[in-house]
N, C-alpha and C positions, 0 to 999 in steps of 0.2 A: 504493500500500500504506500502510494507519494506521501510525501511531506503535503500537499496541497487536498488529498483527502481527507488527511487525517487530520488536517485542520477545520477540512468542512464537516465532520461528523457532529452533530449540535450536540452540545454538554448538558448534565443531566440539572437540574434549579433544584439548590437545596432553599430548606427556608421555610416558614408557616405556609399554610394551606391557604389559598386562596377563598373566599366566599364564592357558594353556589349548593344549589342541591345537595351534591355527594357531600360538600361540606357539614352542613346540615345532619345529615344522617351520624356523620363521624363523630359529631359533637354526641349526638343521643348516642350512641354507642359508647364513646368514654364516658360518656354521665351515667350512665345502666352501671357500668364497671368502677368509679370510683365512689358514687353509690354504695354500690353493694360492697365493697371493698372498706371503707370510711363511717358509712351511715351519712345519715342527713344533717346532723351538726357538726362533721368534722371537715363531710365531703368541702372545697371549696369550686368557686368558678374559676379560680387560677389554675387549679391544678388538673380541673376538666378540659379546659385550653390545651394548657402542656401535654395531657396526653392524645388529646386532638389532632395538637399540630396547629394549632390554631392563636392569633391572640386574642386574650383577654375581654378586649373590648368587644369581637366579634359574638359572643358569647351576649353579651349585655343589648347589642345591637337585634340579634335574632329572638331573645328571651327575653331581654328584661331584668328578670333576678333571678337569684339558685330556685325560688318557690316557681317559678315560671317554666325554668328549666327541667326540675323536678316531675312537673303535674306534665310536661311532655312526652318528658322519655319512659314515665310511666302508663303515658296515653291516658291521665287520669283526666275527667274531662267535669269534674266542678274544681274553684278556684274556694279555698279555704275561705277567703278574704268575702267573697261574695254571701258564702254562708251566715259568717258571721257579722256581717250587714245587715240583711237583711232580719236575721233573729233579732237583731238590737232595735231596729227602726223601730218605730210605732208602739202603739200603750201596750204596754208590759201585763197589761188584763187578757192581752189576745197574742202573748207570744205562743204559748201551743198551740194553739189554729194553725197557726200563720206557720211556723214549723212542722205542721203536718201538713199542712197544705203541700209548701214547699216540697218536702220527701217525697208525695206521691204524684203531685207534677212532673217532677224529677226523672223517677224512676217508670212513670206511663212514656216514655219517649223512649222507643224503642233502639237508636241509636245512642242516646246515652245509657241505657236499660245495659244493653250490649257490652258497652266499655265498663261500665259499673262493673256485671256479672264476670268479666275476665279477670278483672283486677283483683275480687274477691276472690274466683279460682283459684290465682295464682299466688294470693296471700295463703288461701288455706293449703296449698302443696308446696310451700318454702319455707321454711321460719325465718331463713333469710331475708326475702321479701319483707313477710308478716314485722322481725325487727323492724326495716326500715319504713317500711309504711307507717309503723306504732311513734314513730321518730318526729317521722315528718307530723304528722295529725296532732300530736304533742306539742309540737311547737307551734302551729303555724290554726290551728284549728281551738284546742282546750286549753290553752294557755290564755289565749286573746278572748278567747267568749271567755272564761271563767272570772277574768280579770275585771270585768264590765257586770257581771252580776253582783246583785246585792243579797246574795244566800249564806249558810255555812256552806262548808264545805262545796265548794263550786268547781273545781273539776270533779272529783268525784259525780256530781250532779252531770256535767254535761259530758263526762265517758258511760251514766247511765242512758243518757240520753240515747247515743252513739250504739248502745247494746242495744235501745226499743228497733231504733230505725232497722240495727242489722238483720236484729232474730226478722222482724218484716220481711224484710226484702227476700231472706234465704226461705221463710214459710209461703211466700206468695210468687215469688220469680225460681228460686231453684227446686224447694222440695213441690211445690203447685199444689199445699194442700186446700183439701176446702173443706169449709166456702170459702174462707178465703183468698183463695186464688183468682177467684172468678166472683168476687165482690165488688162493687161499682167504688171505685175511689173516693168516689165525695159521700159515701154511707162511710167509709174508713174515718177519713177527716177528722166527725165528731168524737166518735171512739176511740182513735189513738191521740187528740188534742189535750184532756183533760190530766193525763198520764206525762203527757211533756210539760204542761205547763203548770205542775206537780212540781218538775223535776228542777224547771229554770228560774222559776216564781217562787218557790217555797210555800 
């Protein structure tokens, strides 16, 4: 081979990853792994970068925050932040309603229903997972509502809370039993409101 080949053979670009799709993916892929690797208080967004190949910034630019990052690469598809909004707005006489309301809007949406039910799957066949999920929801979920309640013991209160909705969702979406399986949601509502507003009301 010439000296004039071997100069034209183009050289390989070290360096961060460019932005784009595949980019995108890489990041959720090192965030699945240092995730699971870290948990959710330790994991950071710098160090999801570094194993990305990515900077920093790019990260912040496509997400947002670790919580943003998070509820991606988990495909988890409610925002902590949202929940606990909305549980807080409005008179505090009508927060179980309005909390069960929520739940079963939520989970009538077939496409979120879906993401929901895999997320559970995959919690209840990992403890892995199961940790990190308990991680993040700790921080980002029962910390912030309980902080804003005026009860005793107020996480405890809203991890019971968190127990009504699940046993729900696994009696009505996974095991299908009835009737309540095939119970009209807004008969639910009144029946499962007066139990949460038990829980967040005192």
């Amino acid at each position: 081979m010439s000296d004039k080949e071997e100069g034209s053979r183009p050289t390989k670009r070290t360096g961060r990853r460019p932005g784009g799709a595949d980019t995108r993916g890489a990041v959720l892929e090192a965030a699945r792994t240092e995730f699971a690797a870290r948990g959710y208080e330790k994991a950071s967004m710098r160090g999801i970068a570094r194993l990305a190949g990515v900077d920093a910034a790019l990260l912040h630019h496509y997400f947002g925050s670790k919580e943003q990052l998070f509820l991606a690469a988990l495909d988890f598809p409610v925002e902590p932040a949202t929940v606990v909004g909305l549980i807080l707005a409005g008179d505090r006489a009508e927060v179980g309603e309005r909390t069960a309301r929520f739940v079963l809007t939520m989970w009538e949406q077939p496409e979120v229903r879906d993401r929901l039910l895999a997320v559970l799957r995959t919690v209840v066949g990992s403890e892995q997972i199961a940790e990190l999920l308990r991680g993040f929801v700790v921080r980002e979920l029962v910390t912030r509502l309980a902080a804003a309640l005026e009860v005793e013991q107020p996480e405890l209160r809203v991890e019971l809370v968190l127990a009504q909705i699940i046993g729900l969702a696994v009696a009505r979406y996974v095991i299908a039993a009835e009737p309540i399986a095939s119970a009209d949601a807004e008969d639910l509502v009144p029946l499962l409101a007066p139990t949460l507003q038990r829980y967040l009301a005192g």
